[in-house]
N, C-alpha and C positions, 0 to 999 in steps of 0.2 A: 479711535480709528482715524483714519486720515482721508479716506473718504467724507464724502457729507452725507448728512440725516437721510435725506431724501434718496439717496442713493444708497445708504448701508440699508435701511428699509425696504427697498425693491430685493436688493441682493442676500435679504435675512429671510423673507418668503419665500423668495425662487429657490434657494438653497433648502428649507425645510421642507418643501415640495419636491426638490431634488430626492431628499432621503427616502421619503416616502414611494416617492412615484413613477418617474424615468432617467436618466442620466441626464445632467447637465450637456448643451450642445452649445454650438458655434451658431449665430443666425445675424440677418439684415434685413434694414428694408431695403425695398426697389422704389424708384421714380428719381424727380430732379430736386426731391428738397432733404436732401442729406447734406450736411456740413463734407467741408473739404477736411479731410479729417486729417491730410498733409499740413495743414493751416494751423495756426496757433490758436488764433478763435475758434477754430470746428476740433480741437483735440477737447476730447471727453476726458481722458487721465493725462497725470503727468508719468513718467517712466515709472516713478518711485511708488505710486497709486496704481498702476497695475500688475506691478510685482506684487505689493501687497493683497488685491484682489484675488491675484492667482497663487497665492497661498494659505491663506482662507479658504479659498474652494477647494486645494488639495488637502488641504485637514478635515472637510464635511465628507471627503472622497473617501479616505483612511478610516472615518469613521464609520459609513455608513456601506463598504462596497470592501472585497474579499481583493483588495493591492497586492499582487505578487512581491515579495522581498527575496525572492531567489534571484542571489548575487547574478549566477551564470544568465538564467534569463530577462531579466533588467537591465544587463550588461548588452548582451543580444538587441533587443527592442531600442532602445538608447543610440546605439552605434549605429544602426542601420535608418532610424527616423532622423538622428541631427546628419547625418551622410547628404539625407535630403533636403535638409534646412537647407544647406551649403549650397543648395542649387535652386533658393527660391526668393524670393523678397524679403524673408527672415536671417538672411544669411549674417553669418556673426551674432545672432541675437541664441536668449537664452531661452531653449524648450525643455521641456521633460515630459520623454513617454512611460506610461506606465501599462503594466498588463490588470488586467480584472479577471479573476477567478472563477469564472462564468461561462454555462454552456450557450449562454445567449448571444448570436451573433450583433453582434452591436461594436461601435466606433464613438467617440465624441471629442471635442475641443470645445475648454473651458480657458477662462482668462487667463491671464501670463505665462502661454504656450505650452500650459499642461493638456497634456492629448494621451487618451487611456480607451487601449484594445482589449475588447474581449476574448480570452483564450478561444471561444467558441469559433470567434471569426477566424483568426489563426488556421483553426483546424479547417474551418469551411475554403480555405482559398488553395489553389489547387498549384503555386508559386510562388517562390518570390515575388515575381515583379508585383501577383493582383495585390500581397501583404505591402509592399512597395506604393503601389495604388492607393488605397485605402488610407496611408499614413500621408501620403501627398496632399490629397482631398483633404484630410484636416488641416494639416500644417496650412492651407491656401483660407481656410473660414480664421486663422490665427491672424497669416500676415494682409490679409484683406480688411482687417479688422471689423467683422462682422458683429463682433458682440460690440462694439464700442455704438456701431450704428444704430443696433437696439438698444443700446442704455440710451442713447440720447432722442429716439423716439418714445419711451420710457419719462423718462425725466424732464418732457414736454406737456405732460398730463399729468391728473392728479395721482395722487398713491395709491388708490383703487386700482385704478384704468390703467394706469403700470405694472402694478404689479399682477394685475389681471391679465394684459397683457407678457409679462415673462412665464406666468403659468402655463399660459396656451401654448409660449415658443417652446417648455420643456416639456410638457404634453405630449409635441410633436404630431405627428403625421396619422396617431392614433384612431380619428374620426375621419379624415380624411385631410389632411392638412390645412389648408385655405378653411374648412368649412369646424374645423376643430376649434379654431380661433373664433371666426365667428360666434358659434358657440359659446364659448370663453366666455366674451366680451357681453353675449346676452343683451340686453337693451341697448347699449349705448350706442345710440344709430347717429353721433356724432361719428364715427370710428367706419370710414370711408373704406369700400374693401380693396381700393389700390394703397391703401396706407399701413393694410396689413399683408397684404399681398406680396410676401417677402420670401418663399423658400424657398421658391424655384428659381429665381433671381440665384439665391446663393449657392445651390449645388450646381449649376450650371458654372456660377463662375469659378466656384470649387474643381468641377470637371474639368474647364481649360486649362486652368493655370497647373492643375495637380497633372495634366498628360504633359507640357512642358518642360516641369518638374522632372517627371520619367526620365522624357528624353536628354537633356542637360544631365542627369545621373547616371549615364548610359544602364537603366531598364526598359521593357520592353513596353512603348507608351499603348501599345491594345491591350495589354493588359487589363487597362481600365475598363473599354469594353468588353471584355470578356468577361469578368466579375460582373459587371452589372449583368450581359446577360442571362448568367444564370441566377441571380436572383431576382431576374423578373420573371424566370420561370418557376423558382420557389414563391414569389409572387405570388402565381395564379394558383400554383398547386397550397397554397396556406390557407387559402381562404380567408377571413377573419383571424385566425393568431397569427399575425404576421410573426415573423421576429424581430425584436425593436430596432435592426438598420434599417427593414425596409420601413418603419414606423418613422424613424427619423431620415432618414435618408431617401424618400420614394423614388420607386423604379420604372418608369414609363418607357415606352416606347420610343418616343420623340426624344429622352435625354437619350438613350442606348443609341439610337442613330446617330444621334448630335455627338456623343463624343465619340463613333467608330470615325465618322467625317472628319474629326478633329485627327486621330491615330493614327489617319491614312494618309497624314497631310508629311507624317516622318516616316524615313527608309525603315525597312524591317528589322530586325536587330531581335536576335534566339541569345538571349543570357539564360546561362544556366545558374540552379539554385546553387546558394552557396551550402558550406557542408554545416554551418550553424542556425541555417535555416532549417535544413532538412535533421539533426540533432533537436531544435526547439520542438517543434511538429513530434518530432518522437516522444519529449519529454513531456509534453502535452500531454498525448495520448494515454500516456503508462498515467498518466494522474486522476484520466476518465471513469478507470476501474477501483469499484467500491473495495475489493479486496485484493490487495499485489500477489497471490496465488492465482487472481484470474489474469490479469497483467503478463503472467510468467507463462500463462498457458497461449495465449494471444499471440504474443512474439516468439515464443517457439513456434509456432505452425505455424506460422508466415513466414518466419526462416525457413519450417524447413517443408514448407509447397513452393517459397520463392516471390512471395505476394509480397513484393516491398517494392518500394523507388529507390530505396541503397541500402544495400546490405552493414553498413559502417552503422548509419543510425537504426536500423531494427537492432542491431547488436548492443548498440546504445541503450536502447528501451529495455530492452532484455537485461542488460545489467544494473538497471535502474529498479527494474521490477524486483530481480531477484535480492539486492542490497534492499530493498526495503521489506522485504518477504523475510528478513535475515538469513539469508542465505550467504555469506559476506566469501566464504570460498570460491563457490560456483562464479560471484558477481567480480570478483578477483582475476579469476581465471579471463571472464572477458574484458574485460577490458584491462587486462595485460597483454591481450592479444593486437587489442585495438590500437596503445599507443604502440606498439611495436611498428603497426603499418603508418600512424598518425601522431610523433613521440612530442609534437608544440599542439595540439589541439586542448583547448582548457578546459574541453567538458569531459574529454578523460582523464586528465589530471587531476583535476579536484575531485573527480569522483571515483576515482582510482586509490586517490589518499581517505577519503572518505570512507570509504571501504575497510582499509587496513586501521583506521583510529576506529571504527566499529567493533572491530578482530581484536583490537586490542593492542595492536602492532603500533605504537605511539610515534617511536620513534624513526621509522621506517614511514610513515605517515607525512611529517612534519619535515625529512630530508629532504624528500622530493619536493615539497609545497616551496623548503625553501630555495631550494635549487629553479626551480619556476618560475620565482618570484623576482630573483633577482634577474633573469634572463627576462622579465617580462617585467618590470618594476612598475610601470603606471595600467598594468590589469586590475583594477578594483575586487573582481570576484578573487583573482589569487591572493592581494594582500588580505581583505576581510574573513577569508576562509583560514588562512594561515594564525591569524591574529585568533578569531577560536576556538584553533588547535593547541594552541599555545596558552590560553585558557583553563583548557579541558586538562592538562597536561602541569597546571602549576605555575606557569612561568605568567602568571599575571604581571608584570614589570616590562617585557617584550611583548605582552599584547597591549599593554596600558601605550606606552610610545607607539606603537606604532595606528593603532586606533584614534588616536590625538593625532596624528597625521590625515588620518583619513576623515575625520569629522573634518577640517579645514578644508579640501577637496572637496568636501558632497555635506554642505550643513544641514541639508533635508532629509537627508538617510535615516530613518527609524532605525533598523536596523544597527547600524553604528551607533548609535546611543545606549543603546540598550546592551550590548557586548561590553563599551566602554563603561558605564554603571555597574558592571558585573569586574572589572578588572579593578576600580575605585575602589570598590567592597573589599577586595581581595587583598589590596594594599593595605586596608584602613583606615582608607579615606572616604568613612559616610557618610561627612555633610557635601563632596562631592561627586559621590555612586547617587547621595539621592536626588542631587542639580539636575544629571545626566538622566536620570528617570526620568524629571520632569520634564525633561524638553522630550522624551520620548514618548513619552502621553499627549505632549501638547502637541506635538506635529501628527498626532493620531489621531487630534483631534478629541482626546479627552479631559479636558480643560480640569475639572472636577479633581482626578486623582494628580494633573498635574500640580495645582495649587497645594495637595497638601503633601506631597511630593516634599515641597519647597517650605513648608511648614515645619516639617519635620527636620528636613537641613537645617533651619533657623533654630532649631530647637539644640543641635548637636554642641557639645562642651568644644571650649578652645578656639573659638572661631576668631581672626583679626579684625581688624576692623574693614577691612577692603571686602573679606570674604561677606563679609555681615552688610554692607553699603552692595554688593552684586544680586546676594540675594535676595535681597528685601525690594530693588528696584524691579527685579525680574517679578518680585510676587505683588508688589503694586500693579503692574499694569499686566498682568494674567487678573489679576482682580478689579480691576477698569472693566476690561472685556468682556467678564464675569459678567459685571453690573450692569452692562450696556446690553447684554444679549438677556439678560431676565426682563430689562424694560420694554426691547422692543417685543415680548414675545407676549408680555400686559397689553399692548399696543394692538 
């Protein structure tokens, strides 16, 4: 790895404590002895050191936490957090948000600007702008560089005290923040309490720069406070279970003031939600319900008492529910209705086509997909969707090209690898269906079946000599890594 010892060490505990315990977060210290981290002597990484950082943490993420890979909402999430980037300190720089499958409302930012929302919080925010908010607030612990602060408060102490210290920061707020750490740290009354005294320091400056953020994105920068205040009133009403944002994120008084004073400081500004927000929130929902018979029963009677914020996305859910209830008629009927009144919207389209390839309607399926697609050519959910239709249908050769398009576009897409491994197979090419496996294990973070993944490619007749020199370097240094994470875990 391209980190050093002492630092892959801190980040191989904090990470298996990760799995275990609470999400990975963004944090700093506070006072006047942090390196200039704009400075070449105070930079902790170099670019290429924390890209890699934050892809290592997004494969212990894949492994250990329920990653959304629905194209449509990925697409969603994605577009609307880099919209933000574009209006912050990060601007031109590489993030990626991901959703977590999870009723728990919670938020986090991990190294190289991967930042992952709980569906739960989703559901809990009552707008855009507060879902808007919440992604600001991270995206600010990214480009404040907060985590670089505590690795290198970290990496001033020994590997105990370090990495005892990164336990207590992913712990978080769980004992009471300040006093959690403490705790943590247990004897070592070297360990001065302004030297750990760091969280409020950072959701405060989190808070400014994330209302900023809003406003520079023309959202509504109270937003911000509004979210917090009602989870300081879930606060009080939790008692002891909080839910792990107020755990990580604590909600006082004094910040809730502190950033209304900040909100009031911009003109008022009423943005309304957009229709893929109020679509996501739908598609949410229908996924809450353990069986899509009760899903179908939900959004009929809120259609038809009226209990909705837009009749487009209740209709939305409704035909989601019923498409998965196999109902593919009824699900047909609406949302033939829906692009009728909304004929570019892309969560009716794919799920319109999705419907009739259910039905059986293949080709009537895949027209429309392609007619979409070429009208919308750089939408990811449309080509990936299309590519396996085209799968499912035979034409592995047209999804094979065009999935080798889209891997070079998004080389971190699980998904895509695992579609294109299935279009290899189909050609029969599988010392190459089983390459594409193994990068889709390995970016999932499952090292183990990626290795023999790639064994088995190795094994396959007829291989050149280039294919046989690719694959053997890729399974050398998957088996470095191998070897480096059994040592440190002896350690």
């Amino acid at each position: 790895m391209i980190i050093t010892r002492l630092h892959h060490r801190c980040l191989s505990l904090a990470l298996s404590l990760c799995l275990g315990l609470s999400p990975f977060q963004a944090w700093s210290i506070s006072g006047d002895d942090l390196p200039d981290i704009g400075a070449a002597s105070g930079n902790m990484f170099t670019p290429a050191q924390e890209k890699q950082l934050g892809k290592t943490f997004m494969r212990y993420i894949r492994a250990s936490q329920p990653v959304i890979t629905d194209p449509l909402l990925d697409d969603y999430i994605n577009k609307l957090g880099n919209s933000l980037v574009e209006h912050s300190q990060g601007q031109g720089s590489k993030f990626t948000f991901f959703l977590v499958d999870s009723p728990q409302v919670n938020a986090y930012a991990g190294p190289g600007g991967y930042i992952g929302i709980y569906t739960g919080l989703v559901l809990t925010t009552e707008s855009e702008s507060e879902l808007a908010a919440v992604l600001a607030h991270e995206i600010t612990h990214v480009t404040q560089k907060h985590l670089q602060r505590a690795w290198y408060a970290a990496s001033n102490m020994g590997l105990i005290q370090g990495a005892a210290l990164i336990a207590a920061i992913i712990l978080g707020a769980a004992a009471g923040g300040d006093a959690a750490i403490a705790a943590t740290m247990g004897a070592q009354a070297a360990m001065k309490q302004q030297q750990i005294n760091f969280t409020r320091h950072n959701e405060k400056e989190a808070d400014r720069l994330g209302i900023s953020i809003l406003h520079d994105a023309d959202y509504d920068p109270r937003a911000m406070p509004s979210f917090f205040t009602r989870m300081g009133r879930a606060n009080r009403s939790y008692g002891r279970e909080l839910p792990e944002f107020l755990r990580t994120h604590p909600v006082t008084n004094s910040r809730i003031a502190d950033s209304l004073g900040r909100a009031e400081k911009y003109p008022y500004r009423q943005r309304p939600d957009s229709s893929r927000y109020l679509l996501l929130r739908a598609a949410l929902k229908e996924q809450t319900f353990d069986q899509p018979e009760q899903a179908v029963a939900y959004f009929r009677t809120i259609l038809k008492e009226g209990r909705y914020r837009d009749q487009a996305a209740a209709r939305y859910g409704l035909s989601l529910a019923l498409l998965h209830n196999g109902q593919h008629k009824e699900a047909s009927e609406e949302l033939g209705k829906l692009m009728q009144a909304y004929p570019d919207t892309l969560e009716f389209i794919i799920t319109a086509s999705q419907a009739d390839m259910d039905a059986g309607k293949r080709r009537l399926a895949i027209e429309r997909l392609e007619k979409s697609a070429h009208k919308f050519p750089l939408s990811y959910p449309l080509q990936v969707t299309l590519a396996e239709f085209y799968l499912q249908a035979g034409r592995a050769q047209d999804a094979y090209k065009k999935l080798k398009q889209l891997t070079a576009l998004q080389p971190e897409n699980t998904r895509t690898f695992k579609l294109l491994a299935k279009a290899a197979a189909a050609l029969g090419d599988e010392a190459e269906s089983h390459e594409h496996m193994a990068t889709h294990y390995y970016l999932m973070g499952a090292l183990e079946p990626a290795l023999l993944q790639l064994k088995i490619a190795l094994r396959t007749p007829g291989l050149d000599f280039y294919q046989t020199a690719r694959l053997e370097s890729r399974l050398k240094k998957m088996q470095a890594e191998a070897e480096e994470l059994k040592k440190e875990r002896k350690k």
